[in-house]
Each structure stands twice: as structure tokens, then as C-alpha cells.
N, CA, C and O atoms as a MOPAC input file, in Angstrom:
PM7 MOZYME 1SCF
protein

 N      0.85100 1    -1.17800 1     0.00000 1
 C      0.00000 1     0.00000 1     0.00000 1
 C      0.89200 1     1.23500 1     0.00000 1
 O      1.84100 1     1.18100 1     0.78300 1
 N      0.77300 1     2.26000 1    -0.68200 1
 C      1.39600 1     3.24900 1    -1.00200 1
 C      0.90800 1     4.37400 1     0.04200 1
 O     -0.26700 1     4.27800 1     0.39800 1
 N      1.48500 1     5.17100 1     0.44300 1
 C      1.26300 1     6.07000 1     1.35900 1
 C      0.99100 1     7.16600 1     0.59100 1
 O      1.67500 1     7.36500 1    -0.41300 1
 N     -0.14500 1     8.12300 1     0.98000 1
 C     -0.66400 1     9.31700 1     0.17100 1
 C     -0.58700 1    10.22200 1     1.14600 1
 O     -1.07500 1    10.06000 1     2.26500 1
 N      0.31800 1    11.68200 1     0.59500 1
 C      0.28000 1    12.54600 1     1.41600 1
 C     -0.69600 1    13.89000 1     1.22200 1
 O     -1.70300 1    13.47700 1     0.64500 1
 N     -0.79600 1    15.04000 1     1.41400 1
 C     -1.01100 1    15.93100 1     1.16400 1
 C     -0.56600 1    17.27300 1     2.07600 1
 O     -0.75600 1    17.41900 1     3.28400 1
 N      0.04300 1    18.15800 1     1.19900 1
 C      0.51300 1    19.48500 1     2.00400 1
 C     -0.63700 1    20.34900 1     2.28700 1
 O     -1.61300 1    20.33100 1     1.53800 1
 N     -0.57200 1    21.28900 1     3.57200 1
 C     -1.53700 1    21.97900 1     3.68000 1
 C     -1.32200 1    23.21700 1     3.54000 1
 O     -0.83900 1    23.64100 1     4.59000 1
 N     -1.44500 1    24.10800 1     2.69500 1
 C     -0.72000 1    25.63000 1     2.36100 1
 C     -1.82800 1    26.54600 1     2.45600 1
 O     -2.83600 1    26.71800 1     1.77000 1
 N     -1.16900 1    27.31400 1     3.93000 1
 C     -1.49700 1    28.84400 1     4.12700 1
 C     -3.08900 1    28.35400 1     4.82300 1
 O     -4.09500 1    29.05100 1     4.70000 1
 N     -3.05200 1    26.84100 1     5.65900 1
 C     -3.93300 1    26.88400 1     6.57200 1
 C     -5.41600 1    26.66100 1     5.57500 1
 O     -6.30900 1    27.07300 1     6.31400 1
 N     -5.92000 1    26.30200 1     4.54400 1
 C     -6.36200 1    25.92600 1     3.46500 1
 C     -6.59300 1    24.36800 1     3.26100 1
 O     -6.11400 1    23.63300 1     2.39800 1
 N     -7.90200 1    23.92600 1     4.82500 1
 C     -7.96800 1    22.83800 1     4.72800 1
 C     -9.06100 1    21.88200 1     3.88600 1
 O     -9.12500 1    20.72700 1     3.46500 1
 N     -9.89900 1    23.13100 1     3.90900 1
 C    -10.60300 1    22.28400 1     2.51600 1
 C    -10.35100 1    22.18300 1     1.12900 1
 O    -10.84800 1    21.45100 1     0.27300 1
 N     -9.22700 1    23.31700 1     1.05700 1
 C     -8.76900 1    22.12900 1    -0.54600 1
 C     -7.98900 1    21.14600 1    -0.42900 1
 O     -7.94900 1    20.17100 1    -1.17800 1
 N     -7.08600 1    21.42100 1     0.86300 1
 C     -6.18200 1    20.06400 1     1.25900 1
 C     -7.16600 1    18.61400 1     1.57400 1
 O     -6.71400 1    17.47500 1     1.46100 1
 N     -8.59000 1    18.93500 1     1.98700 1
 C     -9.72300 1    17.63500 1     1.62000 1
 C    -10.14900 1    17.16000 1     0.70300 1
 O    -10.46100 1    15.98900 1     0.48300 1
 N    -10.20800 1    18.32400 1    -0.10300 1
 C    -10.56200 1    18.22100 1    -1.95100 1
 C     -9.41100 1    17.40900 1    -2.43700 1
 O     -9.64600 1    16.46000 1    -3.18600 1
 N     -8.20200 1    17.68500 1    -2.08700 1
 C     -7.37600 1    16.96200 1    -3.03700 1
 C     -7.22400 1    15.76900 1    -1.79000 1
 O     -7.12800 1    14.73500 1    -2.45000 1
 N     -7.17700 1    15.51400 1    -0.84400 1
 C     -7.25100 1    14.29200 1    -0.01600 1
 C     -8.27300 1    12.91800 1    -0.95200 1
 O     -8.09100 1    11.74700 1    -1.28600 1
 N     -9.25400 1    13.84800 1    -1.05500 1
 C    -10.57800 1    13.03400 1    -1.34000 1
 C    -10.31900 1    12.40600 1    -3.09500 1
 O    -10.64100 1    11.28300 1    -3.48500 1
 N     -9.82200 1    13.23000 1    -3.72400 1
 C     -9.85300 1    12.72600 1    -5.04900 1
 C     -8.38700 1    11.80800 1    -5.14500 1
 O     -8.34200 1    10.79100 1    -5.83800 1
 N     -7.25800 1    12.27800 1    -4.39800 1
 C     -6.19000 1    11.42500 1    -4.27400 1
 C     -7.03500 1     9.55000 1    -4.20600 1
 O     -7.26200 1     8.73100 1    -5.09600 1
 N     -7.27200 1     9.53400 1    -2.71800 1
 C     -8.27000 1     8.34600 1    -2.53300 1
 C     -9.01700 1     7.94700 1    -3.34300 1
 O     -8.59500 1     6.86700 1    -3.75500 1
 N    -10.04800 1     8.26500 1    -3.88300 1
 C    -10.72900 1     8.28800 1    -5.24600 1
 C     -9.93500 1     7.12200 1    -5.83100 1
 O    -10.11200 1     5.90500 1    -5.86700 1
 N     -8.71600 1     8.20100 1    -6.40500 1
 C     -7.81200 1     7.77800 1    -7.88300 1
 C     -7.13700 1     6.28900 1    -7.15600 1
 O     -7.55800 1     5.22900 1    -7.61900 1
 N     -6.63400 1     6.26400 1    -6.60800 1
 C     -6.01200 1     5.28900 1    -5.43900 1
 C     -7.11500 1     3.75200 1    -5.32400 1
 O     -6.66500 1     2.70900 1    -4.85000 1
 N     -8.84500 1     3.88500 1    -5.93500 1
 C     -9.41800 1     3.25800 1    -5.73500 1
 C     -9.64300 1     2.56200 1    -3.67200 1
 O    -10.19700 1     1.48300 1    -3.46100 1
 N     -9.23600 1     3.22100 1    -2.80000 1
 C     -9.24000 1     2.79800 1    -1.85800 1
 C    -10.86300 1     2.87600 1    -1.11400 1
 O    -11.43800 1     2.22800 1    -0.23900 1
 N    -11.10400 1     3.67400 1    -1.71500 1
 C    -13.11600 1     3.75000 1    -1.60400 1
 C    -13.54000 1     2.79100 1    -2.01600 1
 O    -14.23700 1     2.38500 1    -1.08600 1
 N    -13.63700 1     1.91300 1    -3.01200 1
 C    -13.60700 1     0.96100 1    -3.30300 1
 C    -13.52400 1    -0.23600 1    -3.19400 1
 O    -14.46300 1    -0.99800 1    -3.42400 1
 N    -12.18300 1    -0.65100 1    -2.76000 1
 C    -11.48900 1    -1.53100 1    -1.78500 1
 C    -12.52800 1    -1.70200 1    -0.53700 1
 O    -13.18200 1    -2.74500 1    -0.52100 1
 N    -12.71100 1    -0.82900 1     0.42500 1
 C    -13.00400 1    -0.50000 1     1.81300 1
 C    -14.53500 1    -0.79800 1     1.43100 1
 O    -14.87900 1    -1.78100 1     2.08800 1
 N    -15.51700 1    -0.36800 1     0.68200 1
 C    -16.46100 1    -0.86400 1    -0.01200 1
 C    -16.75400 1    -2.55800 1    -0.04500 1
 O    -17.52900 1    -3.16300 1     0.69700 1
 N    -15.94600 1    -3.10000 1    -1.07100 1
 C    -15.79900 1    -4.41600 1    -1.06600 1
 C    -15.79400 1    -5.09000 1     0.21400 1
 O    -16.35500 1    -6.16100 1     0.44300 1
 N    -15.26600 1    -4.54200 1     0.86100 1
 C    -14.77400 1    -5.57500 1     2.34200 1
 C    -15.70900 1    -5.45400 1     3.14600 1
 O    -15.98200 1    -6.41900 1     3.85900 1
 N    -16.54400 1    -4.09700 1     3.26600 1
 C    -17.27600 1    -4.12300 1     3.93700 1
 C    -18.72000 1    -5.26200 1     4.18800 1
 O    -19.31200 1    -5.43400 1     5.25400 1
 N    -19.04000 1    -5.97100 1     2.75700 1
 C    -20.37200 1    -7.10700 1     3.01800 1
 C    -19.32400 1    -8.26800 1     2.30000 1
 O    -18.28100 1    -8.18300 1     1.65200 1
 N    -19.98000 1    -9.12700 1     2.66500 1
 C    -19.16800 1   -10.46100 1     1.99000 1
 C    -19.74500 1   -10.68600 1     0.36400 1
 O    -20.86500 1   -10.39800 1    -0.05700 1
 N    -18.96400 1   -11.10000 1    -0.15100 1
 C    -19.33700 1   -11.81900 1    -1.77400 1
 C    -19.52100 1   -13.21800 1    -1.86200 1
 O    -19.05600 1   -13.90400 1    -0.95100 1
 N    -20.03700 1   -13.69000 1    -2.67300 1
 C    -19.94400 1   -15.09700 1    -2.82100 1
 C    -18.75500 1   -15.47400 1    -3.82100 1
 O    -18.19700 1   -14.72900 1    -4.62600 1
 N    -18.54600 1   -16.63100 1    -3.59800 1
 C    -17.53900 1   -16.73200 1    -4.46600 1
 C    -17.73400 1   -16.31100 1    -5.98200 1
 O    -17.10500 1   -15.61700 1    -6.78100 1
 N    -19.25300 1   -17.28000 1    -6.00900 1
 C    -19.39300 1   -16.81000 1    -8.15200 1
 C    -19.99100 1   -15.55100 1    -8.38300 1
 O    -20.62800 1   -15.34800 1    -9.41600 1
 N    -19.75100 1   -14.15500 1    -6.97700 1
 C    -19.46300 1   -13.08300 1    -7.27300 1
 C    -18.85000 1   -12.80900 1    -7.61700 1
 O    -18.83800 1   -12.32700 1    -8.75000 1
 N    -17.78900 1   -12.94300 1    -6.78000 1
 C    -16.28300 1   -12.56800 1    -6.96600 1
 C    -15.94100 1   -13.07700 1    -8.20500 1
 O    -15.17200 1   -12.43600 1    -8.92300 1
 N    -16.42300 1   -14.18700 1    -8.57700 1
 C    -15.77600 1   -14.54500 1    -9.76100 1
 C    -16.30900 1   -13.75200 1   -11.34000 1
 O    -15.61100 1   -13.35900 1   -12.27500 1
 N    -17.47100 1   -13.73100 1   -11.20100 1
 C    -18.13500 1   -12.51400 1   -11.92600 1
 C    -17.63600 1   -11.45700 1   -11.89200 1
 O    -17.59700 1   -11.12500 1   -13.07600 1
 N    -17.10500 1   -10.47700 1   -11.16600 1
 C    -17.02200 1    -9.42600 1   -10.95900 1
 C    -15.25700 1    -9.38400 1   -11.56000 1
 O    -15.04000 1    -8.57600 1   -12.46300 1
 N    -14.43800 1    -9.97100 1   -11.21400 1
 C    -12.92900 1   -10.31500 1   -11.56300 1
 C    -13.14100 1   -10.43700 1   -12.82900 1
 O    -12.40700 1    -9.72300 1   -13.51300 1
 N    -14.07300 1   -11.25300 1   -13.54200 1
 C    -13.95600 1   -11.24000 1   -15.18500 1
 C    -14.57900 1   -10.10100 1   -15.66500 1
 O    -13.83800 1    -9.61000 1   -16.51700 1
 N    -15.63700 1    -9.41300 1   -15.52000 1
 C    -15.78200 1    -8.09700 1   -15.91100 1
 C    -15.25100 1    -7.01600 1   -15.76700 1
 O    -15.45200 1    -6.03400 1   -16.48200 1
 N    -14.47400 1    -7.08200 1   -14.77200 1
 C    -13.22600 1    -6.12700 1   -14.64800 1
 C    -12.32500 1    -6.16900 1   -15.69900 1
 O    -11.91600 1    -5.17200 1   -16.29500 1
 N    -11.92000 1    -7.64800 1   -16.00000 1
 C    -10.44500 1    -7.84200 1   -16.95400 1
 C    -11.00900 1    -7.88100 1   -18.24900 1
 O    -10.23600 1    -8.28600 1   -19.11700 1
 N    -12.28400 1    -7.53300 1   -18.65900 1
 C    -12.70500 1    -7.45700 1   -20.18800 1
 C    -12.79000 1    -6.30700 1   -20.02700 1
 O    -12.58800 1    -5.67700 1   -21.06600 1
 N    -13.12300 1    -5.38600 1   -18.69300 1
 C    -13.35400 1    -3.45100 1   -19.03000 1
 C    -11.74400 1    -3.09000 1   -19.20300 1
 O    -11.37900 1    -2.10900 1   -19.85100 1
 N    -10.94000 1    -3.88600 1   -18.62900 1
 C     -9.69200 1    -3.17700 1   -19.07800 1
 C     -9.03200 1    -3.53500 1   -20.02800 1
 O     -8.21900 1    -2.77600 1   -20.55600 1
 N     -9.32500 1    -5.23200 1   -20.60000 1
 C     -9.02800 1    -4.93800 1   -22.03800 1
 C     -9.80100 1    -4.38300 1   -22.66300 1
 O     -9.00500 1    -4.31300 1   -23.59900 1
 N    -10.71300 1    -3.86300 1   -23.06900 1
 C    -11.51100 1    -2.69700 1   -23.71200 1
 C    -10.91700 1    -1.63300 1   -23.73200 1
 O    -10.58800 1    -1.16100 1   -24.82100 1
 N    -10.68300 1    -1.11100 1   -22.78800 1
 C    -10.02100 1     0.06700 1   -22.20300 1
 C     -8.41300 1     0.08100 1   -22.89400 1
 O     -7.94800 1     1.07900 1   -23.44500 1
 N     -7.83100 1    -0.95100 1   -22.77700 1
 C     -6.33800 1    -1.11200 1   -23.25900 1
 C     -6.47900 1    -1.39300 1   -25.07200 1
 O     -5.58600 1    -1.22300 1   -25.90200 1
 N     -7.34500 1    -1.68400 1   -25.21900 1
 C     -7.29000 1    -1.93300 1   -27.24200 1
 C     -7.52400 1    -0.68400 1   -27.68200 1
 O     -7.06500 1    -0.32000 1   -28.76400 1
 N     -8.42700 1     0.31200 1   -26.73500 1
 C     -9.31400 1     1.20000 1   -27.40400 1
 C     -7.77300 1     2.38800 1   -27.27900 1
 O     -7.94600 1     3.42300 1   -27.92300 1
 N     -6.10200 1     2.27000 1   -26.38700 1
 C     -5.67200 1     2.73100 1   -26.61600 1
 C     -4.39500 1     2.92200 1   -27.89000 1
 O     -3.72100 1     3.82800 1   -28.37900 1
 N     -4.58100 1     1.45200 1   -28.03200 1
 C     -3.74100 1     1.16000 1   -29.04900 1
 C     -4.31000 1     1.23500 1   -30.14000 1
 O     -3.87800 1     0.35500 1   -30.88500 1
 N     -5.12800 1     1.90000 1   -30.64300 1
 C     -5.66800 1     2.02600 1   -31.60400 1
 C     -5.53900 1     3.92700 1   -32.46300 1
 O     -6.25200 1     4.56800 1   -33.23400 1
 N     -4.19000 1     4.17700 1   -31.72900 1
 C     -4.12600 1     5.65800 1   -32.04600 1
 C     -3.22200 1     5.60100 1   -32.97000 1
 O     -2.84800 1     6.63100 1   -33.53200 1

């Protein structure tokens, strides 16, 4: 797990939340913490793992295509 920081300049703590919040976001850790929170079944999980790896090959052809 990667450690995320953020500076706080000139006492300016709600943009230092704004960018807290979208750091996390990008980080997918909302997500994560999400997941864990109810249980899956397995042929969730297993569902959900293969629709993931076809959105990102989608995602990865649609870049090589420039």
C-alpha cells in the first residue's frame, strides 16, 4: 500500500480535503473499503474479476488504436 500525502498551504484545509478526497478516489481505496465491507460469494467474486479484466481490455485496445 502506497502512502498518500497531502501538504496543507497557508492553513487551506478544505482544498487540502478536496485533493485528499480525489487522491483516494484515484487510489481506488473507496472501493477496496467498499468491497470488504459485506461479503461476496464466491461466483461473485468470480463474476465481478472477469468483468473487470474485459473493461480493461476494452479500455487497453481502445488505446492502441491511435
Amino acid at each position: 500500500m502506497k502512502e498518500i500525502q497531502v501538504n496543507v498551504i497557508d492553513n487551506d484545509l478544505e482544498k487540502a480535503m478536496r485533493i485528499l478526497k480525489k487522491k483516494i478516489q484515484n487510489d481506488g481505496l473507496f472501493k477496496r473499503l467498499k468491497m470488504k465491507k459485506n461479503y461476496e460469494k464466491p461466483s461473485e467474486l468470480k463474476r465481478r474479476k472477469s468483468r473487470e479484466a474485459l473493461r480493461r481490455q476494452r479500455i487497453a485496445s481502445s488505446r492502441g488504436r491511435y
